[in-house]
N, C-alpha and C positions, 0 to 999 in steps of 0.2 A: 581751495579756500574753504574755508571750515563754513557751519551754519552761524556758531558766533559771530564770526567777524563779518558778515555778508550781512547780518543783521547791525551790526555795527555800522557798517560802512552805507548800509537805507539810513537809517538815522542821522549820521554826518552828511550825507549826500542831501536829506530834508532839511537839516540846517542851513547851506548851502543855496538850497532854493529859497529860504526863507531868507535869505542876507542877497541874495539875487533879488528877489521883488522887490523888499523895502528897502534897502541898503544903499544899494549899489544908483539905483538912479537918482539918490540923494549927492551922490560921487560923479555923477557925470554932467558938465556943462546940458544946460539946456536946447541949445544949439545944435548937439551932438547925439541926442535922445533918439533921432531914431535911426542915424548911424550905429552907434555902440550894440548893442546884443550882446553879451555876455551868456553863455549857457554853461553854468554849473556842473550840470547833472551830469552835460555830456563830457568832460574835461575827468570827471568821477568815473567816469563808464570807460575811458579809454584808461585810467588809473586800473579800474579792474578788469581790463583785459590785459592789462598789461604784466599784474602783478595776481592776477585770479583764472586768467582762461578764459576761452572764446566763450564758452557755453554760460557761466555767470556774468558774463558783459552784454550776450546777445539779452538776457530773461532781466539783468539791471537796465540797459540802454530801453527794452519794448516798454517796462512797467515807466521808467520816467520818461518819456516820449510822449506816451501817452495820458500823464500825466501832465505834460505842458502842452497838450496839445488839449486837453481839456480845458485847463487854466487857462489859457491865451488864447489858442488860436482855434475858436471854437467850430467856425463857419469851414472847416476842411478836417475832420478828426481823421488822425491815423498818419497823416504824413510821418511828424517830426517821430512818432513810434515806431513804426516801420523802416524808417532812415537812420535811426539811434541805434537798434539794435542789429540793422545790418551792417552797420559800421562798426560797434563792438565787438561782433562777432568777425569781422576780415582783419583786423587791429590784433584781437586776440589771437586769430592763425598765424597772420605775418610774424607776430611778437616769440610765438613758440621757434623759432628760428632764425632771432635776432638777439643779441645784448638787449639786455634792459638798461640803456644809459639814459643819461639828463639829454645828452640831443637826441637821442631818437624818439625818447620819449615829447618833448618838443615837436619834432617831426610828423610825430603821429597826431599829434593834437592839431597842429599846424593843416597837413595833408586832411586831417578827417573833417575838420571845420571849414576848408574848403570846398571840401565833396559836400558836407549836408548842407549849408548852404546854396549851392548850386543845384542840387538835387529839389531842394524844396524850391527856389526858384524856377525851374522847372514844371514840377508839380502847377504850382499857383498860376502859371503861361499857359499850360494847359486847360486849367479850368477857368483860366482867364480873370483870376483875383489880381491881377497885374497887368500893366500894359507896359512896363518899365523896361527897356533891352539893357540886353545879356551884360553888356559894356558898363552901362548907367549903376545894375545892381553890382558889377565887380567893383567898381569906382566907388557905390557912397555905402555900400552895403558887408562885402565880403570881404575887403582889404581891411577895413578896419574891425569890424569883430576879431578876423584871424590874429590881427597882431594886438585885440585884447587879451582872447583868450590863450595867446602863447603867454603872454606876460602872464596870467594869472596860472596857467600851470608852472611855468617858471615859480612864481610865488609858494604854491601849493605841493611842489614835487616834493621838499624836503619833508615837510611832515608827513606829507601823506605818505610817500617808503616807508620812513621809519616807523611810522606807525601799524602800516600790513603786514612790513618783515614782522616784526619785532611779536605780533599777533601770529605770527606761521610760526615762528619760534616757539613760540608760550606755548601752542599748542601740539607740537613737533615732543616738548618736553613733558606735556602734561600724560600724553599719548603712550608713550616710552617707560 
């Protein structure tokens, strides 16, 4: 992944958060507000592990991590950083010895939103910011983000390829 397009792709990915804060809960029943969770960044992060390498998903996934973990979730800094970018970074390993298709890519989104959710549920049991069981947060919590955020990679997956190939390319040519 070139520095162009990694700076391209912080820019879109901040857009992203910015249509996540104010946008999206404008989109979501109020009923449903604190089931849904949508997380942008992270869905961008597994996009650049998938299509950029472990090493630019681990250093994307820690700086927006910790970046939402400032914005949100103040009273615990470091989780969702630390869980972001270890999860970018085992997306990005797994990814170097897989197809890069529409299901796995899915899959990986799918799988990794399951893990950081669980992971920071965990976390928050631990320090006891919850008293909710494991069950209660898979039921109102993890099942339904997971099958937001496939859909929205689903949504997301065509432009964003074609827009990182298509950026490997420009610079594959410019290079040459």
């Amino acid at each position: 992944m070139t520095k162009v397009r990694i700076n391209r792709t912080i820019l879109l990915t901040l857009a992203l958060l910015l249509i996540q804060t104010s946008v999206l809960p404008w989109l979501v029943p109020d009923a449903w507000s604190e089931r849904l969770l949508p997380n942008l960044p992270f869905i961008m992060s597994v996009f650049v592990a998938l299509f950029g390498g472990r090493h630019p998903a681990f250093l994307f996934g820690l700086g927006f991590g910790l970046l939402e973990d400032l914005l949100f979730y103040g009273h615990l800094m470091g989780s969702y950083g630390y869980f972001m970018a270890l999860l970018g970074y085992l997306i990005g390993l797994v990814s170097d010895r897989r197809p890069r298709t529409i299901g796995f890519t899915l899959l990986a989104v799918g799988v990794g939103s399951a893990i950081l959710d669980t992971l920071i549920y965990l976390v928050y049991r631990l320090f006891q910011y919850t008293s909710d069981s494991y069950g209660f947060a898979v039921y109102w919590h993890i099942v339904p983000t997971l099958l937001l955020q496939v859909a929205l990679a689903l949504a997301l997956y065509l432009p964003v390829r074609r827009w990182m190939l298509k950026a490997a390319s420009a610079s594959d040519e410019n290079a040459g």
